[in-house]
N, C-alpha and C positions, 0 to 999 in steps of 0.2 A: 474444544475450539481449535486446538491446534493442528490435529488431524483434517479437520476441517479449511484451514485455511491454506493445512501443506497442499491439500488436493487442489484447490483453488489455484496456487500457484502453479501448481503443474499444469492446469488448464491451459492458465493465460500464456505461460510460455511456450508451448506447445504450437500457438497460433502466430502465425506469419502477419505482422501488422499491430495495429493499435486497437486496444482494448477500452473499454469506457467498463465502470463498476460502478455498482450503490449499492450500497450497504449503512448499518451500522456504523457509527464511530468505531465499536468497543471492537467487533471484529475485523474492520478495517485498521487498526491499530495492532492488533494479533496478524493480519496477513502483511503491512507492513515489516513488522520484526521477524516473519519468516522468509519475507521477502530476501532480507537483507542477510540471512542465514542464520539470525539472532533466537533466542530460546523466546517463547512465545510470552511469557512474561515480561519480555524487553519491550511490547507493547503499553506497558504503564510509563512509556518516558515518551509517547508520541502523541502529544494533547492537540482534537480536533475540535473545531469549532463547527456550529450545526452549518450544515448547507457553504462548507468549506470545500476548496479544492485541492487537488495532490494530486503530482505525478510522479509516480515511479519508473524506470529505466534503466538502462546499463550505461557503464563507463566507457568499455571499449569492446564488449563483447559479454555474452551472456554469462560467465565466469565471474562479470566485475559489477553486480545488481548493485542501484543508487538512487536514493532520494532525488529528484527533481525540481521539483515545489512541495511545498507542505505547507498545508492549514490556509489556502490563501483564503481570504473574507473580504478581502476588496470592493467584489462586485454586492454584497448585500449592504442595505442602506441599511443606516442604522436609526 
């Protein structure tokens, strides 16, 4: 999973612009914690809710990768 998500990430950073994904919670939680440089395990501390939103980004530069929003469920009615 984790070689899987590193590629992922090198995808997305690769491209010039904004990215839209779906996936998985479980490996959207493994590409979050690589995102962020973190060992792919560090993914059990990023709890998603179904049909939630997240954005990920930089700080000030691609060197400084950042959580955005996470888990937003706002928009689903309950």
């Amino acid at each position: 999973m984790a070689a899987r998500a590193d590629r992922a990430v090198a995808r997305v950073r690769a491209i010039v612009g904004d990215v839209l994904l779906f996936s998985s919670a479980h490996f959207l939680r493994v590409f979050t914690a690589r995102w962020l440089g973190l060992e792919a395990a560090a993914g059990r501390c990023f709890v998603l809710s179904t049909a939630s939103l997240s954005v990920l980004g930089y700080e000030h530069s691609k060197s400084q990768p950042v959580i955005r929003l996470w888990n937003d469920d706002r928009h689903v009615g309950e």
